[in-house]
C-alpha positions in Angstrom: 48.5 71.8 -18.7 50.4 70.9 -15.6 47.0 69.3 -14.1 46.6 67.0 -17.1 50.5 65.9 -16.9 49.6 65.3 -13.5 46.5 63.4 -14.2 48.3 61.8 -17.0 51.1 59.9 -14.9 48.6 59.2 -11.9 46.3 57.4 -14.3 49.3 55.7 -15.0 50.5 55.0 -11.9 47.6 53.4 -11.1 46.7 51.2 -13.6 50.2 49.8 -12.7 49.5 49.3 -9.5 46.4 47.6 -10.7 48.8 45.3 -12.5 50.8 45.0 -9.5 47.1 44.0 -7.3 46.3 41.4 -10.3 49.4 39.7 -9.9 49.3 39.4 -6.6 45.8 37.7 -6.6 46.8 35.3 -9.4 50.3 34.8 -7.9 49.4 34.5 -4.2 45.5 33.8 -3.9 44.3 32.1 -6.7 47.6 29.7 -6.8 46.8 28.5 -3.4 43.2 27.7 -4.3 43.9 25.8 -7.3 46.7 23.2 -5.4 43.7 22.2 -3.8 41.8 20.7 -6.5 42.6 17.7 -8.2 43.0 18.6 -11.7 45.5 21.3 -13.1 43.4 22.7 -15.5 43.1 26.2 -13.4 46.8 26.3 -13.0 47.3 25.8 -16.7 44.6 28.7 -17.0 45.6 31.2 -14.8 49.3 30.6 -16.4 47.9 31.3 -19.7 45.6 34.2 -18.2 48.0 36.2 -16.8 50.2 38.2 -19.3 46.7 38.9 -21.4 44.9 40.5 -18.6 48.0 42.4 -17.3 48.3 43.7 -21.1 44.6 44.9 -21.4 45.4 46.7 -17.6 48.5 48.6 -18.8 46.5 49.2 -22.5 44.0 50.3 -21.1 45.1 52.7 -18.8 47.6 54.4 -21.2 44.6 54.7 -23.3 42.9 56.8 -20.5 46.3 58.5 -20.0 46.3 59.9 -22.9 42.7 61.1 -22.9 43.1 63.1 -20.7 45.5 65.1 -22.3 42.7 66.5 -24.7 45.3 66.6 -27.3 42.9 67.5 -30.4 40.4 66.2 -32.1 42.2 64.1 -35.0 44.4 62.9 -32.2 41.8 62.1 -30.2 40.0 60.1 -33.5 43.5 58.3 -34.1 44.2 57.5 -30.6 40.5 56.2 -30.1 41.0 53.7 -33.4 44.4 52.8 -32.4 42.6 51.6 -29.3 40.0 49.6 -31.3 42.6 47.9 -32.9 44.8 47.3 -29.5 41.3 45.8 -28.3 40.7 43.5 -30.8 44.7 42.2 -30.6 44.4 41.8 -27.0 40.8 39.4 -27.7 43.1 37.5 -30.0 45.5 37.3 -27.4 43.6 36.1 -24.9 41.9 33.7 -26.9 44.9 31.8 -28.0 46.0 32.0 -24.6 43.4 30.4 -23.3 43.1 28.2 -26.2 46.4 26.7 -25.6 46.1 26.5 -22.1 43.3 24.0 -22.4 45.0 21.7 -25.7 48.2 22.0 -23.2 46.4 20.4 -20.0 44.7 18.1 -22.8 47.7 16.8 -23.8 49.7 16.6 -20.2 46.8 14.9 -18.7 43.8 13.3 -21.0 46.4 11.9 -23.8 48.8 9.9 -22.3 46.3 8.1 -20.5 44.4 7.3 -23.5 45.9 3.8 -25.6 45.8 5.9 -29.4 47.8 8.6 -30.9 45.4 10.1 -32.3 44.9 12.5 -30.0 48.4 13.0 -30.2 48.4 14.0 -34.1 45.1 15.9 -33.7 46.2 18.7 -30.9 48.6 20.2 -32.8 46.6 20.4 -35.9 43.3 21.9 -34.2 45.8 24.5 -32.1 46.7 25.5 -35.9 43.4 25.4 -37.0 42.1 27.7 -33.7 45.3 30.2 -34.8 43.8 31.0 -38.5 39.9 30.9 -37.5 40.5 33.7 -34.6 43.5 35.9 -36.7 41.0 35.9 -39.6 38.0 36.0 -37.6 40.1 39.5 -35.6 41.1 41.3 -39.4 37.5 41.5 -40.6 36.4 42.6 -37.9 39.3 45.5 -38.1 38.6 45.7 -41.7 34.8 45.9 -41.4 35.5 48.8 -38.7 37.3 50.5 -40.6 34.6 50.3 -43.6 36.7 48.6 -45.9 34.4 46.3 -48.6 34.7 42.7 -47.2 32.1 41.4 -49.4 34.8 40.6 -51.8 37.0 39.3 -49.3 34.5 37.0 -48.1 33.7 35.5 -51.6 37.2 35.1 -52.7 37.5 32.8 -49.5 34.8 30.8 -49.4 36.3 30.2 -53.0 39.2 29.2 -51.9 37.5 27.3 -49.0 35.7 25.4 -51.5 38.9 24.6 -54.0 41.3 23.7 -50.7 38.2 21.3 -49.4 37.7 19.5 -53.1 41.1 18.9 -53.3 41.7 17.2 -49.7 38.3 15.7 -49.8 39.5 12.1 -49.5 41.7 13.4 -46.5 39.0 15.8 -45.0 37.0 12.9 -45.2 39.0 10.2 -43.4 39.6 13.0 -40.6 36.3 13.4 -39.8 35.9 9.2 -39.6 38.8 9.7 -37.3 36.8 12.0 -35.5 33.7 9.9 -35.3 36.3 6.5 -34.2 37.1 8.5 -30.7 33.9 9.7 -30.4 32.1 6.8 -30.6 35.1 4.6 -29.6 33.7 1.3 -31.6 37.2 -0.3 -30.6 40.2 0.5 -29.0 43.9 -0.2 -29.3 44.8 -3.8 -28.5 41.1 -5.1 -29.4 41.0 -7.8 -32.3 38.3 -6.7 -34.8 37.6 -8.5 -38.1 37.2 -6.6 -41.3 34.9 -6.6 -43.5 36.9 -8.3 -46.0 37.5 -11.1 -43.7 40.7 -10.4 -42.0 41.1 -10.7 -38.2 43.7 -8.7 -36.1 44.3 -6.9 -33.4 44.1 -2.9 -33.3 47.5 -1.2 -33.5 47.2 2.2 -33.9 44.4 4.4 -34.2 45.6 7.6 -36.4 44.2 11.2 -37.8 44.3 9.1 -41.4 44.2 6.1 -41.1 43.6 2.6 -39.1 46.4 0.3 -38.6 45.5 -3.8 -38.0 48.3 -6.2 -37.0 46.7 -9.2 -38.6 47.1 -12.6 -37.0 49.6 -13.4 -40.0 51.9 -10.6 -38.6 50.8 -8.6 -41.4 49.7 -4.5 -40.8 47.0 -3.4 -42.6 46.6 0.2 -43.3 42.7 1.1 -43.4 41.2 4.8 -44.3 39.3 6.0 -41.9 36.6 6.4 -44.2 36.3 2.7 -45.1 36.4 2.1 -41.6 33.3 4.6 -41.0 30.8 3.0 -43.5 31.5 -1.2 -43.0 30.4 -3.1 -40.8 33.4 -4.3 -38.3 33.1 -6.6 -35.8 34.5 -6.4 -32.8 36.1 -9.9 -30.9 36.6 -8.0 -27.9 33.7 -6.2 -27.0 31.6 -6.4 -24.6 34.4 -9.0 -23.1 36.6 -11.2 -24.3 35.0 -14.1 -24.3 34.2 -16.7 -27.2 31.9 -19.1 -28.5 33.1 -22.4 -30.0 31.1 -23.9 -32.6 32.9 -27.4 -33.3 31.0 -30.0 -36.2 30.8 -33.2 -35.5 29.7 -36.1 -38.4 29.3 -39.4 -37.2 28.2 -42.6 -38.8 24.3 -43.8 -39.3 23.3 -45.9 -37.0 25.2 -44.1 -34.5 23.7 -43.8 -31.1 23.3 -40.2 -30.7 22.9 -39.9 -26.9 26.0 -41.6 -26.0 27.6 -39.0 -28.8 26.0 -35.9 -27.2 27.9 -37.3 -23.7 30.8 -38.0 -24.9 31.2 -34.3 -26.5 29.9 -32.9 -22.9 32.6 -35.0 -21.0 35.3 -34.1 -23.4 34.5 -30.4 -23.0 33.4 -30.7 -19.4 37.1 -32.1 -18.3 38.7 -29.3 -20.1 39.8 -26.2 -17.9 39.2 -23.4 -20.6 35.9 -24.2 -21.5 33.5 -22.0 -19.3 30.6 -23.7 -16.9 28.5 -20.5 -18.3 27.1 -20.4 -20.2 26.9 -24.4 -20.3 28.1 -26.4 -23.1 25.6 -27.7 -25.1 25.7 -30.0 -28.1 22.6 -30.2 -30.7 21.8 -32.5 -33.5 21.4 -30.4 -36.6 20.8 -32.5 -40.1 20.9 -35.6 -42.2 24.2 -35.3 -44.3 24.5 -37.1 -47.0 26.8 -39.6 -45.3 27.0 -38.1 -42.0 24.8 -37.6 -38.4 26.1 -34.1 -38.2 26.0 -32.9 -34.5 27.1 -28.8 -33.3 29.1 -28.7 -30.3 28.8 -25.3 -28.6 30.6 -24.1 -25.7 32.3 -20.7 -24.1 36.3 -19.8 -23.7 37.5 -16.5 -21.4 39.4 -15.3 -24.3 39.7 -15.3 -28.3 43.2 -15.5 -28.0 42.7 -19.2 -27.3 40.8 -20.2 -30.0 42.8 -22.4 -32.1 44.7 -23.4 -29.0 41.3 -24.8 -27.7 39.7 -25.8 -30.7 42.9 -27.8 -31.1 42.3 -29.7 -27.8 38.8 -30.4 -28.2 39.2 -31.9 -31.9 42.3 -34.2 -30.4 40.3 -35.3 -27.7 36.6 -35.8 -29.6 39.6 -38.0 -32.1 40.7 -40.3 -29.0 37.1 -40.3 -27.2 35.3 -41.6 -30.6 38.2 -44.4 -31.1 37.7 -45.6 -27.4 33.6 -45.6 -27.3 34.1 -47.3 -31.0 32.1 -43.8 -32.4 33.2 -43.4 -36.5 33.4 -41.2 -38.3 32.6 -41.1 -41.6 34.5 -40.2 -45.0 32.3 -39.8 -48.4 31.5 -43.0 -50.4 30.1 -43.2 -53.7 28.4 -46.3 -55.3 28.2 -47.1 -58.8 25.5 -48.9 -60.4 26.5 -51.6 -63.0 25.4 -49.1 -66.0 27.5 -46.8 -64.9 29.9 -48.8 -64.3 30.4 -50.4 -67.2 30.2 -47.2 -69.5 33.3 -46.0 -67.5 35.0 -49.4 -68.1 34.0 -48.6 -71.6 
């Protein structure tokens, strides 16, 4: 008996020790190791680590302890399930550990340098959702062990699974377009997109729900994730910023068209926002019913000056026409006599 006792505390003894080695290497090894790389992911690991290993060490080696005590055999039965279930804690343990280790570093390092919250909203909600998945995941695996019926258990959750998921469809649903948004990053914060409707703003704020648009009214629109996933939106600032201008142009018949087509080029060619490429270009499109009507095309560096530019160009194409005595025509209808008279009737 005095052998095991012995046995007992030496098994003890060392497992601390073993505790004591471990926190050495994590402490003064490992620590200098990871200050030499450039991300602080493995210090946010071994951090996380540490308490979860040194509580499997000490578990682990009272476990043995007692063991060796031969202490019966229903001891030795409840002592080997108690362990079980000390093993299965200590995986949930470390799991969560190491699960909050890496959303922490995510959310120290990756989100503030990213323009959207929605990375913001979304840690703390999948850290919840990584908390019930293993804890639930741990007691049916305890339960199964210990041959309870889980068959039951199982159905009456996927039931409520089903109910919970029916009645935050809509939500479910514009989380997962959420999702697919910072996957797929079709825009960003600060890019000006036009909706599907029609409306043209600039991103705001990208969110776990929903889409926010600051329109160039000074409105916000809230959008759904959802209805963002399945239109079509266009993005202004992608690949670049830059613009085309399309500007009409109706002159008279008779006109000479030439000396119109130069006149557009000069105005746009004197201007500095307009771009040298891709090159201006001005095209003769159709015989209006009182009108030559001409397409000026040319290139800006940004959509923010659109109506800035357009502006110019119109006010300039109005002083250049008067000068070269270019007009421009306004619609004219001519009655026949008949007609005429039966409205003088």
């Amino acid at each position: 008996m005095w052998m095991k006792i012995i046995i007992f505390f030496a098994v003890i003894f060392f497992s601390l020790v073993l505790s004591r080695i471990l926190l050495y290497i994590l402490d003064k090894k490992l620590n200098r190791l990871v200050k030499k790389t450039s991300t602080k992911l493995d210090d946010f690991i071994i951090l996380a680590l540490k308490r979860p290993l040194l509580l499997i060490i000490l578990g682990t080696g009272l476990y043995v302890a007692i063991k060796t005590l031969n202490l019966g055999k229903k001891m030795s039965i409840f002592l080997k399930e108690g362990f079980f279930v000390f093993t299965v804690l200590a995986g949930v343990y470390f799991i969560l550990s190491l699960s909050r280790a890496l959303l922490e570093w995510y959310a120290r390092e990756i989100a503030p340098k990213t323009k959207n919250r929605f990375d913001d909203q979304f840690i703390p909600l999948l850290r919840k959702v990584i908390k019930i998945v293993v804890i639930i995941i741990a007691s049916l695996i305890v339960m199964e062990h210990f041959h309870y019926d889980i068959k039951a258990l199982l159905t009456t959750l996927g039931v409520a699974s089903l109910a919970i998921a029916l009645a935050v469809q809509e939500t479910l649903g514009n989380v997962i377009a959420g999702l697919g948004i910072v996957i797929d990053r079709p825009f960003h914060v600060g890019d000006r997109i036009q909706l599907p409707s029609g409306e043209i703003g600039d991103v705001y704020e990208i969110g776990l729900r929903s889409v926010k648009i600051l329109t160039l009214d000074h409105t916000m629109i809230v959008i759904p994730n959802s209805e963002i996933g399945k239109n079509r939106v266009v993005n202004l600032s992608y690949p670049d910023p830059k613009l085309k201008l399309r500007i009409p142009v109706g002159v008279d018949y008779g006109s000479d068209l030439n000396k119109v087509k130069n006149v557009l080029l000069e105005i746009v060619h004197h201007l500095p926002e307009i771009l040298d490429k891709p090159e201006p270009k001005v095209y003769f499109m159709k015989f209006n019913d009182f009108s030559l009507d001409l397409l000026l095309i040319c290139w800006i560096d940004s959509y923010t000056n659109k109506f800035e530019v357009t502006d110019k160009i119109n006010m300039k194409i109005n002083q250049r026409f008067r000068e070269e005595g270019i007009n421009i025509p306004f619609p004219i209808r001519q009655l026949t006599g008949e007609i005429r008279m039966r409205e003088l009737r």
